[in-house]
N, C-alpha and C positions, 0 to 999 in steps of 0.2 A: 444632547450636548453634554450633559453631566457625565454619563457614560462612558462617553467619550473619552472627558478628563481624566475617569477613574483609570490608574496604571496596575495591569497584574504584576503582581509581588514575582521580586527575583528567586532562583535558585535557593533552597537553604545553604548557609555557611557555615561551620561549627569554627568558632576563634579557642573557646576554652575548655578544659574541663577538671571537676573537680571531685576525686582526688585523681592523676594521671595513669593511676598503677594500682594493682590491686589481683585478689583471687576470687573465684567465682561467688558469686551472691553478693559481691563490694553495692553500694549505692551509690549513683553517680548522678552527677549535675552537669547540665550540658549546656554550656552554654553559647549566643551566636546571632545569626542576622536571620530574618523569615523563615522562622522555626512552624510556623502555620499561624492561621489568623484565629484558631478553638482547635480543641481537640478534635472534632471531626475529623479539621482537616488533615492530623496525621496519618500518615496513610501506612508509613513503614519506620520503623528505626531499626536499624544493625549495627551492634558495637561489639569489632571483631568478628565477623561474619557467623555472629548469633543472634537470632533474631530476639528482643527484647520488648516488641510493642506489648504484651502483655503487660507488664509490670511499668510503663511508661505515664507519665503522670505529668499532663500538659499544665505549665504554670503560664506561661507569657509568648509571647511572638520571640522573645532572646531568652526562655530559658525552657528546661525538661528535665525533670530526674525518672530515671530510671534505675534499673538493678540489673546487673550483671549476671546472664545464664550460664552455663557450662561451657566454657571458651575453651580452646588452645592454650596454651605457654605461649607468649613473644607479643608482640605489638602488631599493630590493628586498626583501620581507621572508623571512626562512627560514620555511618551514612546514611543520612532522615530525607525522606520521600514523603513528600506534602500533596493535596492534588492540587493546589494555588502555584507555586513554585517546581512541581515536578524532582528530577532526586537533584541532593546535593551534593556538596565534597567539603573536606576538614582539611582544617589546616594543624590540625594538633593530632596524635597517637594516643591509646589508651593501652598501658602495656601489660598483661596478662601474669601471672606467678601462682605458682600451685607451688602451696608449703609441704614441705617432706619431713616426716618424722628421721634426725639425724640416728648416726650409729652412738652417739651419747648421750641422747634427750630422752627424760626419764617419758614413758608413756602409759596411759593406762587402760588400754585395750591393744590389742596382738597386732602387729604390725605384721604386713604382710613382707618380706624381706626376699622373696625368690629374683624379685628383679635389681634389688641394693645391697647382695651377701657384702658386708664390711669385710673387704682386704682381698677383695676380686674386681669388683668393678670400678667402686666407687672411689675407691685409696686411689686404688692405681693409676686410675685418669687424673689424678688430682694433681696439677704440676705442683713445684715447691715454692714460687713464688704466690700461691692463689690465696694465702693468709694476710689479711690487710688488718687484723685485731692484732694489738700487741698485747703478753700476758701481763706483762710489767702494769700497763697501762701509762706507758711512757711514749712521746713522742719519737717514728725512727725518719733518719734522714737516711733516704735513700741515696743518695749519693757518699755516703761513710760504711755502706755495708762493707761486707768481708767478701773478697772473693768466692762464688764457690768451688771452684776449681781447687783451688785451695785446701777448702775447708773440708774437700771430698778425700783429699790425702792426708789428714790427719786424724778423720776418724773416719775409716774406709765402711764399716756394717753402721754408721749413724745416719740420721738425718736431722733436719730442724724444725720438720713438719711434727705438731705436738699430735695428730690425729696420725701418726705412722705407728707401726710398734717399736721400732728401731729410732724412736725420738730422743735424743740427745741433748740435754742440758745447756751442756758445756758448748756443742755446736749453735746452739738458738743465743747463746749470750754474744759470743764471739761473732756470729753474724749480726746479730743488730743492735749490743750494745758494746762493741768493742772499745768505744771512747766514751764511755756514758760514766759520768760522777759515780764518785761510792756513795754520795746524800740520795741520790737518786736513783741507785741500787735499792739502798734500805726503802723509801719510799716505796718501790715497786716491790716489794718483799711484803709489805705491810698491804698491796693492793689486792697481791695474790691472795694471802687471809682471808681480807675482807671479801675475796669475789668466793673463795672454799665456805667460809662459813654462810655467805648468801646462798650458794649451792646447796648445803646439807640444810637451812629453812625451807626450799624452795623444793628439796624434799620431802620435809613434812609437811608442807601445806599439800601436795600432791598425795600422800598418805591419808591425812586428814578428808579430802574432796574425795577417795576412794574406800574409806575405812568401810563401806557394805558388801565389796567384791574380797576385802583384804579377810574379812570375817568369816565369809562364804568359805574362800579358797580353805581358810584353816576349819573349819567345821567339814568338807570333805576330805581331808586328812586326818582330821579325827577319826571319821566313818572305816577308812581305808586302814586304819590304823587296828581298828578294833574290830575287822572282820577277817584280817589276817590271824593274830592272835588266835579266835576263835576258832578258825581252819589248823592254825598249829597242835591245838589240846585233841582237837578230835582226829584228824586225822594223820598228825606224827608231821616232823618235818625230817627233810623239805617236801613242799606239797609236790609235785612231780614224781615222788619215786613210784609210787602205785601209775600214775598215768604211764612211765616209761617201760613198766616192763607189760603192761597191756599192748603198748605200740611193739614192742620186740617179739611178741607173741603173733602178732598182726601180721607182722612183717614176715614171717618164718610160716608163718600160713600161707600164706601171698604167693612167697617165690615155690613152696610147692608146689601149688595149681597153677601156676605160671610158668614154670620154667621155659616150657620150649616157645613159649608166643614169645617170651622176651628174648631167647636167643634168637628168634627171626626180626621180630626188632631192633635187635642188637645190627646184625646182618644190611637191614634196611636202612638203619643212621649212618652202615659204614659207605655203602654205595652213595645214599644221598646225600655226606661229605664230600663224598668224594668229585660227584655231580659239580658240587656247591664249590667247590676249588676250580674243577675246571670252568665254571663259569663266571668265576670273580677274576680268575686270571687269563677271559678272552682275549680284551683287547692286547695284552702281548705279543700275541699271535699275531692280529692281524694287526698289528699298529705299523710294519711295514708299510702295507700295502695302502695303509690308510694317510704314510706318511708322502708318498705318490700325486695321493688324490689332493690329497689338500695344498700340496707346491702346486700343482696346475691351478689351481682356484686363485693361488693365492693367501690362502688363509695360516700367517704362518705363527700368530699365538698359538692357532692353537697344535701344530705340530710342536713348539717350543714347550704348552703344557704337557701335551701327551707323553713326549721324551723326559723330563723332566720328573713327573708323575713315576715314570716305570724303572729310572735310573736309581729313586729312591727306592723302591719297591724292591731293587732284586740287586742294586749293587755287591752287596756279601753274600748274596746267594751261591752257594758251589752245586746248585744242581746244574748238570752238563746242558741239559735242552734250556736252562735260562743263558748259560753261557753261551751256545751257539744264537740264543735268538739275540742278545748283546752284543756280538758283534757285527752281524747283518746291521741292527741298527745304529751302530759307531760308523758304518759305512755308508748309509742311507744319508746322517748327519755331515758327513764331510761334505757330499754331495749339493746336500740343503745348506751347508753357510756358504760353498761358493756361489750359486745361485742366489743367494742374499748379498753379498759380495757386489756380484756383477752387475745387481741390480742399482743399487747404493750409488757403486763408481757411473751407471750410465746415465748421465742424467737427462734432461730435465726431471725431476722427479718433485714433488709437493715436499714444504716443509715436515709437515705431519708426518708422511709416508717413507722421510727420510728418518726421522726424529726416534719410529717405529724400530726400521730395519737396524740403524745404530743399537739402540735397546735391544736386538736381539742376538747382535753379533757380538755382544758386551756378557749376554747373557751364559753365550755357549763358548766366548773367549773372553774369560777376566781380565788376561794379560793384554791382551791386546787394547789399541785403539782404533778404532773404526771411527769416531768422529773428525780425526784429523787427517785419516785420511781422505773423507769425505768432502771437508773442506779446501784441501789441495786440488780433490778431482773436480770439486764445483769451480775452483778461481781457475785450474788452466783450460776449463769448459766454457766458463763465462768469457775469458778474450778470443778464443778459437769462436766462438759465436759474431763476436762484435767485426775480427776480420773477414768472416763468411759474410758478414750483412753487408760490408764492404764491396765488397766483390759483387754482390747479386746487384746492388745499386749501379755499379758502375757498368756492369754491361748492359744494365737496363738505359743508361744516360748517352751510351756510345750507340746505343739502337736509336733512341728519339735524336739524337744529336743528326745521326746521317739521313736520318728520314725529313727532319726538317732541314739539311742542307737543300736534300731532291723535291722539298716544297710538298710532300706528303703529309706533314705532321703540324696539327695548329699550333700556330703561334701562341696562343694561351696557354695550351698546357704544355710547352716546349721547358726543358729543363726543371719538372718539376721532380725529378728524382731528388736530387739535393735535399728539397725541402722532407722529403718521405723517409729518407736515412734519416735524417736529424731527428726528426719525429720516432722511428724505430727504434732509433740506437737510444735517445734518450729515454725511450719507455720500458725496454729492454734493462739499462741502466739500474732506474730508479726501481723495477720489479724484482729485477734479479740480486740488486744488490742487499733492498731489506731481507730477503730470501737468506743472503749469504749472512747479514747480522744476525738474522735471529740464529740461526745454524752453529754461530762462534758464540752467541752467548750462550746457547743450550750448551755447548762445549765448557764452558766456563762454570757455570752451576751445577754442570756432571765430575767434574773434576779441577777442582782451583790447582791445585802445584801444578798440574800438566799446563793447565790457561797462562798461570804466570811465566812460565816457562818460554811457553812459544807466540805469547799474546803480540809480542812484537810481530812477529810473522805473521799473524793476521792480517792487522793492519798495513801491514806492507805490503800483502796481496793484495788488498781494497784500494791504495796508494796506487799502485800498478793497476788495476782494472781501470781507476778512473784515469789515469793518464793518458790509456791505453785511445778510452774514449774521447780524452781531449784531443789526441793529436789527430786522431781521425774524423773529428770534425773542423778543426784546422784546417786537416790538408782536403777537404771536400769545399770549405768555406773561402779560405785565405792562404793559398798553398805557400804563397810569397813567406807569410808570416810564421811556418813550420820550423822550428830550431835545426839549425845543420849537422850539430851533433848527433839530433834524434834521425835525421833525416841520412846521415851514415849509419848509426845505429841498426834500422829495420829496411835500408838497402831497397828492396824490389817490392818490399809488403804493403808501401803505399803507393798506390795507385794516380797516374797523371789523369784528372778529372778534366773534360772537353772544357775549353774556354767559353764564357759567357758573356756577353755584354752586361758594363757596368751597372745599368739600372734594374738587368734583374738578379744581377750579384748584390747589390745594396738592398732590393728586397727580400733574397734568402737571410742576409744579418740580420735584418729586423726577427724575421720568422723565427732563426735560432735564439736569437736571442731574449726574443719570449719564450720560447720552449725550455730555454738553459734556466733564465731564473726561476719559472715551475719548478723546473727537479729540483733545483737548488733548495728551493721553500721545502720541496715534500720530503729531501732526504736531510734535514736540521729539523722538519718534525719529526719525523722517526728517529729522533735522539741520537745521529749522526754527531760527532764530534766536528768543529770545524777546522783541526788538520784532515781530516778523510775528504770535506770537499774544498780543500784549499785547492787541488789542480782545479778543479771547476770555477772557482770564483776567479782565478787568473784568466781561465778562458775567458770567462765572459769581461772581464777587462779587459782582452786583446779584441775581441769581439765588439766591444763598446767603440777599441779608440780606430779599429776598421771601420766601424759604420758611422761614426765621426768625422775620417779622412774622407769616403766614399761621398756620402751627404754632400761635406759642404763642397767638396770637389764640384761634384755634377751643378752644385749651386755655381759656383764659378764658374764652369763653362756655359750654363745655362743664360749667367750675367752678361758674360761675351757674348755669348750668340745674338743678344738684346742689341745690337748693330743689325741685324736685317731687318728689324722689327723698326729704325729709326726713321722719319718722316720726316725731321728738319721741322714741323711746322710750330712756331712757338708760342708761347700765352702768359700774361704776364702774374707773376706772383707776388703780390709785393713791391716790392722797387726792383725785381727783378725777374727777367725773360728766362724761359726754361722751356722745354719738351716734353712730351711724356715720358721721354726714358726714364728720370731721375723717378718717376712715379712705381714704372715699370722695376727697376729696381728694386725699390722698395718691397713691391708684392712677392717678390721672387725670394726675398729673404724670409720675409713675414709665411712662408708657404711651409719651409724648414721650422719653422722655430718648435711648433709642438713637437715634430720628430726628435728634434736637438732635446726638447726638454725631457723626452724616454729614455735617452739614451744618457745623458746628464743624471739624470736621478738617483737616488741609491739610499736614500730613506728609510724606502719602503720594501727593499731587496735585501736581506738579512746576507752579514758577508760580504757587502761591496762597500770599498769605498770611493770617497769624491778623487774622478780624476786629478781634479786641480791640487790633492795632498800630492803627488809625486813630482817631482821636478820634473822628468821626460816626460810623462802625460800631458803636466800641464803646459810645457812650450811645446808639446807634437799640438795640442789643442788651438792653442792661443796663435800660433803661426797657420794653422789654417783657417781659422777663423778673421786673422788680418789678410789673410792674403785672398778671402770672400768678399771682405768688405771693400778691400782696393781690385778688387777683378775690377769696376765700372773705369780703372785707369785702360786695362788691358782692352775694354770694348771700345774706348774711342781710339787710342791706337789701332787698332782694325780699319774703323768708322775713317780714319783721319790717316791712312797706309803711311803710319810712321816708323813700321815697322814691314817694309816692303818684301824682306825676305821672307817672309816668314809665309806667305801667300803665294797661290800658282796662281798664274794669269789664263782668265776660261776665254776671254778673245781681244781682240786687236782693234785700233784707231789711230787712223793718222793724229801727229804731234799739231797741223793747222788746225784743226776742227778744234780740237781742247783748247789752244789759247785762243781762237775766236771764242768761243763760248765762256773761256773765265775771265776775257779781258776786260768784259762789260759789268761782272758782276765785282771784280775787284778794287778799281779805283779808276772807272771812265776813261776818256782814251784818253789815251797818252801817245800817239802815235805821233804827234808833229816832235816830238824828242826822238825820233828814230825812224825819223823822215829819211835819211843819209845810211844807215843803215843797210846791209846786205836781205835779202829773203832766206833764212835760212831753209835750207834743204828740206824736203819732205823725209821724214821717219816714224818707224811704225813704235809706237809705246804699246806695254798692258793696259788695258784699262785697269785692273785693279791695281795700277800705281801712277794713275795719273793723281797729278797734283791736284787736291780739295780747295774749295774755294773760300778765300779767305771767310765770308760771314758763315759758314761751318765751323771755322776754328772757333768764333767767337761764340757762339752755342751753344759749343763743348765748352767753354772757359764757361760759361753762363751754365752749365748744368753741373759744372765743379763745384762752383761756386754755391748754388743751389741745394748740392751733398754737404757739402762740407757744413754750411751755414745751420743747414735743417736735416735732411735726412740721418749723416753720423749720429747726431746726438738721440733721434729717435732710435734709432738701431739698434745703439749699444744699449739703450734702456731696454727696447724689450728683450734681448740676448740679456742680460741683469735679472730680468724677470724669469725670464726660462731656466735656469739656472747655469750660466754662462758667470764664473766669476771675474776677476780683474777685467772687470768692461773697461774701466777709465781709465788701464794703460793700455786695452786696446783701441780704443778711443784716440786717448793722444797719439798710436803712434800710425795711425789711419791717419788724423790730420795730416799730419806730417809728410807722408806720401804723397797724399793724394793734392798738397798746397804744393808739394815741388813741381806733380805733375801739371798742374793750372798754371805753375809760372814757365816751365815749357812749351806750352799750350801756348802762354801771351808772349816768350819770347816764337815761337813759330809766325805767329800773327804777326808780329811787329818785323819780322823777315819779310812775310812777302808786303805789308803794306810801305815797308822801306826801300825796297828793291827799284819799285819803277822812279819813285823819288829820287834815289840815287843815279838813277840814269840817266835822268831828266839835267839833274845839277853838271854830273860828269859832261852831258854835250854839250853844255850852254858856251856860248864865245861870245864876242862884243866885235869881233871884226867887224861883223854890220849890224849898225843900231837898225831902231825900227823906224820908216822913212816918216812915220805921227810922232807925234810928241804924245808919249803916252809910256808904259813901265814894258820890259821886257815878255815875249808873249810866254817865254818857259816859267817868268814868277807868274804871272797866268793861270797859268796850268798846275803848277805850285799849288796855288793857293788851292783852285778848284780842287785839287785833289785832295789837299787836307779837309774842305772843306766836306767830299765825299766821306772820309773814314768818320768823321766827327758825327757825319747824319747817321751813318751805320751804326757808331757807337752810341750813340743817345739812341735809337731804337733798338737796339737788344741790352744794351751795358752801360746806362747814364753815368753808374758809379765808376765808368774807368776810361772816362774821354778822358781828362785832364792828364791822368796817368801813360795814359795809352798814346797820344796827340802829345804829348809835351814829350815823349822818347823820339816819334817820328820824326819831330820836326827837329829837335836838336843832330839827330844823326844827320838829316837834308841838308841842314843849315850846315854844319859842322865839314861835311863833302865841299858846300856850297864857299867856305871861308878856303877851304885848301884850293880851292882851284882856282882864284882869285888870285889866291900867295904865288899860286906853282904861275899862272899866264899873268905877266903884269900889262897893266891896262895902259893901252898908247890913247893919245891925242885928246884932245876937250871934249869934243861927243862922246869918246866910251868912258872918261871919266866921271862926267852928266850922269848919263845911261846906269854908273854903278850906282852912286848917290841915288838916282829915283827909285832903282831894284831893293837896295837896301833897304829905302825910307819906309817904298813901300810893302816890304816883306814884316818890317817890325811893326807898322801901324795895323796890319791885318791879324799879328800872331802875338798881336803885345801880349795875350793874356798865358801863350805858353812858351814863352821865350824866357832863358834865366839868365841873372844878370852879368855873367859873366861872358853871355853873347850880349848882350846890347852894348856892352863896354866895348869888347870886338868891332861891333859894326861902328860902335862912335870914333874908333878909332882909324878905321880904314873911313869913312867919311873925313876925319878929319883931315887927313894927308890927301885929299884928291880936291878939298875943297879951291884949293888956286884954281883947279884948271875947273871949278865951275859955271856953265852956263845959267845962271838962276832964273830967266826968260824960260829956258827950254823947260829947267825943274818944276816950276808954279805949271807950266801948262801942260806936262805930263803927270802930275801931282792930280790937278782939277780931274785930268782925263781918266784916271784910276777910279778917283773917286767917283765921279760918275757913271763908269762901265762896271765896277766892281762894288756896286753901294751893299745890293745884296747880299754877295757872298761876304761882307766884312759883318754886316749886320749881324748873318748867319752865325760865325765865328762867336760875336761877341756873345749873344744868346746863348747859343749853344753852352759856351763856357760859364755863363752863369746857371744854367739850368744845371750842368754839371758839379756845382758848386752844392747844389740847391741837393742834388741827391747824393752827394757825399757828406754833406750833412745830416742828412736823413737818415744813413745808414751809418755813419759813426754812433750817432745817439741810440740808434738800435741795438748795437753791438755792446 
């Protein structure tokens, strides 16, 4: 268990070290996390890939000194290998320096100097900026220096470098203390002293630490001194004269015995000269032929050195056989830069490869530019490509298009050319185009006046390529939305792309328009400017507000088509009746909104901005987006053939059959008011315009109602959320609609439940009372019928009996007071008979009667009251209320439960 607990030590970590820098044999202290738990367990240290465990001296688990072996120059990391922890890593460098004896530090032993000659190597590398000691020992501000440019034309053989030999005084004041005080002049006068006379100490102490070598050297010049002297007394000076006429004796012996081996000698150095010429001057000869071999390879450095090589070799040459081989190869060369040429212009070709060819056609023509034109041949390359990829797509789309007319080609992958250009062209695009930047900027760092010159023109190729591509993904995407200008412009070069149905036109915008903001991102990484993808960024706005239109369009017709889907059957929500439609709706929204919120976005798209900043975007948006939310007017208009034209009729039914079948569901029969009535004729209607049956209408007013109350406000929040802005003017102006179409809806309703009502009022007469003492049988029927709409309206619309029932009856009543006025009432029974209709029409509808009719009736009561029978009134009075207890019951209930839920719902709202 113990064992268990115990954890093996981590990796070692080196955090520090001390001193960081240093030259070989420095001592270092290393400090860190699980350096080992004892020395055993070091197992390795390297600092600067030199191994140092020998001289490694474990002090703690966080610390180590060691000593520095024979390293490198430069920085290095320590890295200690334990057998606890296995190897480590550093987070700190230990940076290496080997001291150089300089060309002015006095030394005292021989400096070896073959690889630091002063005023070959070491000067000459030395830029003029690399001195950061001032001699003054005055501070300089870099930002007050003296030009050098300047400073270089006034003293043309100077410089300010003090270790140059052309160092210059006057140049070193003027560049670093051109605004420097005179107090601080003299100070630095007085520093330069004080550092000379520390110099000439720092000499004698160096004299001093060597006075045994200094002693030595001058006791061997002593020796040299007085062994010369001695050679003078004896044997005469200068010592040489005796040596050289022994050599001249030597010599004159020599060439006698010699003579003729050294003239065959002589003879043999001329030929093997001569060998030795023809053989350094081979490849002349064959450099033709070699320049052949190496075009077919490819290999054209090195024909450029070779040529190159031999032009300098033999240009002033006037021997004839170099002239003759100098022209051969001037003609060889023409040859070789057209074929460089034609290579260059035919592209595709690699940057690199082009980057080469340039470099070499620069090399064999100064004058010339090969880089632009290179760049012209790439941009009318690059659109000549983009309109081939055109083409190959489009025959590719007119092939699957007729294959899937003849039912050979699956529906799945039918029209997926579109998607595969876009995909092409835009990879093509983004490839070719960095292709084409780096290419102008190498042009630019080869030669700036020509760049600044024609840099406009660059860009205005790159301008034109990308447009080139915009519009040809326009006219493959949204031909509609191709500018007409452009679309006279390039005449026959765009192509009429085979039609597609909308839903898979809506999913190529999607597709492009992920694919567009890609390139977008990768060519604003590649340090594109954003006027070069300004045409892109517009595309993908036209692109945005097409797949905007498209979306919610299909969403709209999708809402309508939510009429075949409707059942009529309802369920209560609340205080009020609904369907699933209003449900159904909602999901149909809710299914769009993530898409809406991809296309809405622009955040996180570099280059785009929010639709809703332009006024036409934002009302092309904001109007399809209201005209989505009000489509559910457009499905009951369907649902409710209020709009009859607009639909073909798929079959036929007699005109009997429909009003037997709606007259039972509308308002019970009514047939003793139309008793006397003709049969009208048999006729054929559509069914898809036959009239809907009133409790449909009220459904739809209940599923209005239902929207408006609750789902809008849901709606617009979550289009709020997606990023849909001015929700709350499209909010409000949704109510708006969609409250006019609910009260079209109730005035509809309130037509047919008026209609039979009115017909009933229109035939009533009094010619013959009824032979009981008892109320008219049409107020009867009257009643019953209000009585009908009122049970309908409390089972689907409690909140709109009173509203609904108080318009009906006012319109009946209102029929019912004219036709009274227009026939005036003869004799004491039908004046009876009106008095009991009235009394009892107001006692049954007291509660939806205004008072401007019960005035009415009190006052036609009043004038008939002479010819009253009040025997016959009391016992048709009793007889009402007796036959009719229920249906008044009913009324009065009714109208208070409607009371009951319009209170309900005012306090909700």
């Amino acid at each position: 268990m113990q064992q268990s607990q115990q954890r093996r030590p981590g990796a070692p970590i080196v955090t520090g070290l001390s001193p960081k820098e240093g030259n070989p044999g420095t001592q270092i202290t290393i400090r860190g996390e699980n350096l080992g738990t004892d020395p055993s367990d070091l197992a390795a240290l390297f600092i600067c890939n030199t191994d140092c465990l020998v001289s490694a001296k474990w002090k703690s688990s966080s610390k180590i000194v060691a000593r520095l072996g024979q390293a490198k120059r430069g920085p290095g990391d320590v890295v200690i290998v334990t057998h606890s922890g296995g190897r480590g890593n550093s987070e700190v460098k230990f940076r290496v320096f080997i001291e150089e004896v300089s060309p002015l530090q006095e030394s005292s032993v021989w400096v070896d100097e073959t690889h630091t000659v002063p005023g070959r190597n070491v000067v000459r590398a030395m830029p003029e900026v690399s001195e950061t000691d001032d001699m003054l020992g005055l501070r300089v501000d870099p930002q007050k220096k003296m030009d050098q440019a300047t400073l270089s034309r006034m003293f043309p053989e100077g410089s300010g470098n003090r270790r140059m030999e052309s160092f210059s005084p006057a140049w070193y004041l003027l560049e670093n203390h051109k605004y420097t005080k005179l107090d601080d002049l003299r100070r630095g006068i007085n520093h330069l002293r004080h550092e000379a006379e520390k110099e000439k100490k720092t000499s004698k102490d160096v004299h001093k630490a060597n006075l045994f070598a200094l002693i030595s050297c001058v006791d061997a010049l002593h020796q040299l001194y007085t062994r010369v002297e001695e050679e003078k007394k004896t044997r005469g000076w200068p010592l040489t004269t005796t040596l050289a006429v022994k050599i001249d004796e030597a010599k004159g012996t020599a060439d006698r015995l010699f003579k003729d081996v050294l003239g065959r000698k002589d003879r043999a150095d001329a030929t093997r000269n001569a060998l030795s010429v023809l053989t350094r001057f081979k490849f002349i000869f064959f450099l033709a032929e070699s320049i052949e071999e190496n075009m077919t390879k490819g290999e054209y450095a090195t024909i450029l050195n070779d040529y190159t090589r031999a032009k300098a070799l033999f240009k002033d040459s006037e021997v004839p056989l170099f002239k003759e081989v100098k022209e051969v190869l001037d003609r060889k060369m023409v040859r070789f830069k057209g074929q460089i040429r034609e290579k260059l212009m035919n592209v595709p070709t690699t940057f690199e490869e082009q980057s080469k060819l340039i470099k070499y056609l620069k090399a064999l023509e100064p004058e010339s530019d090969p880089a632009w034109e290179c760049i012209t041949a790439y941009h009318v390359w690059l659109e000549d490509i983009l309109w081939e990829l055109q083409g190959k797509h489009y025959e590719a789309a007119l092939d699957e298009h007729k294959q899937h007319r003849e039912g050979l080609f699956p529906v799945e992958s039918a029209n997926a050319q579109r998607q595969q250009f876009v995909t092409e062209l835009l990879g093509i695009l983004t490839d070719k185009l960095q292709s084409f930047w780096k290419l102008s900027q190498s042009y630019s760092n080869a030669s700036d006046e020509k760049y600044l010159e024609k840099q406009d023109g660059v860009n205005q190729m790159m301008i034109n390529t990308i447009n080139v591509s915009s519009w040809l993904m326009l006219n493959a995407l949204v031909p509609n939305a191709l500018p007409k200008k452009i679309s006279e412009q390039y005449k026959d070069q765009f192509v009429k792309w085979p039609e597609i149905p909308s839903k898979v036109q809506l999913r190529h915008l999607f597709f492009a328009l992920h694919a567009l903001r890609t390139s977008i991102k990768s060519l604003l990484e590649f340090q594109f400017t954003q006027d070069h993808v300004q045409p892109l960024v517009e595309l993908c706005m036209t692109l945005r507000l097409q797949t905007v239109g498209q979306l919610i369009g299909q969403t709209s017709d999708a809402i309508v088509a939510l009429a075949e889907r409707e059942n009529w059957k309802t369920d209560v929500a609340g205080n009020q009746s609904k369907t699933s439609l209003p449900d159904m709706y909602e999901s149909e929204i809710n299914e769009i909104l993530p898409q809406l919120k991809t296309v809405l976005a622009y955040h996180c798209f570099p280059g785009e901005t929010d639709l809703f900043s332009r006024d036409v975007c934002r009302q092309f948006t904001q109007n399809h987006i209201l005209g989505m939310i009000t489509s559910i007017k457009d499905c009951y208009d369907r649902l409710l053939n209020l709009n009859p034209s607009q639909h073909r009729p798929n079959h036929l039914r007699t005109a009997t059959s429909h009003v037997a079948s709606s007259s039972l569901d509308d308002s019970a029969s009514i047939s003793s008011a139309n008793e006397d009535s003709q049969i009208r004729p048999m006729s054929r209607v559509p069914l898809d315009v036959q009239a809907p049956s009133s409790r449909k209408f009220l459904i739809a007013i209940c599923n209005l109602e239902y929207v408006l109350n609750h789902s809008l406000p849901l709606v617009c929040k979550r289009l709020n959320d997606n990023g849909v802005k001015f929700a709350e003017v499209i909010l409000e102006k949704a109510k708006q609609k969609l409250a006019t179409a609910r009260q079209n809806l109730i005035a509809k309703y309130l037509g047919i439940k008026q209609a039979p009502l009115v017909s009933l009022v229109e035939g009533a007469s009094y010619d013959l009372c009824p032979l009981d003492d008892d109320v008219s049988y049409f107020i009867k029927e009257f009643i019953m019928c209000i009585v009908f709409v009122q049970a309908e309206l409390l089972q689907l619309a409690p909140a709109l009996v009173r509203q609904i029932v108080a318009q009906v009856v006012e319109t009946a009543i209102e029929k019912l007071i004219a036709t009274l006025v227009e026939k005036p009432v003869m004799g004491r029974p039908a004046a009876t008979q009106v008095v009991v209709d009235l009394t009892a029409l107001e006692e049954a509808l007291q509660q939806f009667l205004s008072i401007p009719t019960r005035k009415t009736f009190s006052t036609i009561r009043a004038r008939l009251m002479e010819k009253l029978n009040e025997e016959q009134f009391r016992n048709s009075m009793y007889a009402f209320h007796h036959t009719m207890a229920i249906a008044i019951q009913s009324l009065n209930s009714g109208s208070e439960n409607s009371e009951t839920f319009e209170a309900l719902e005012s306090s909700r709202v």
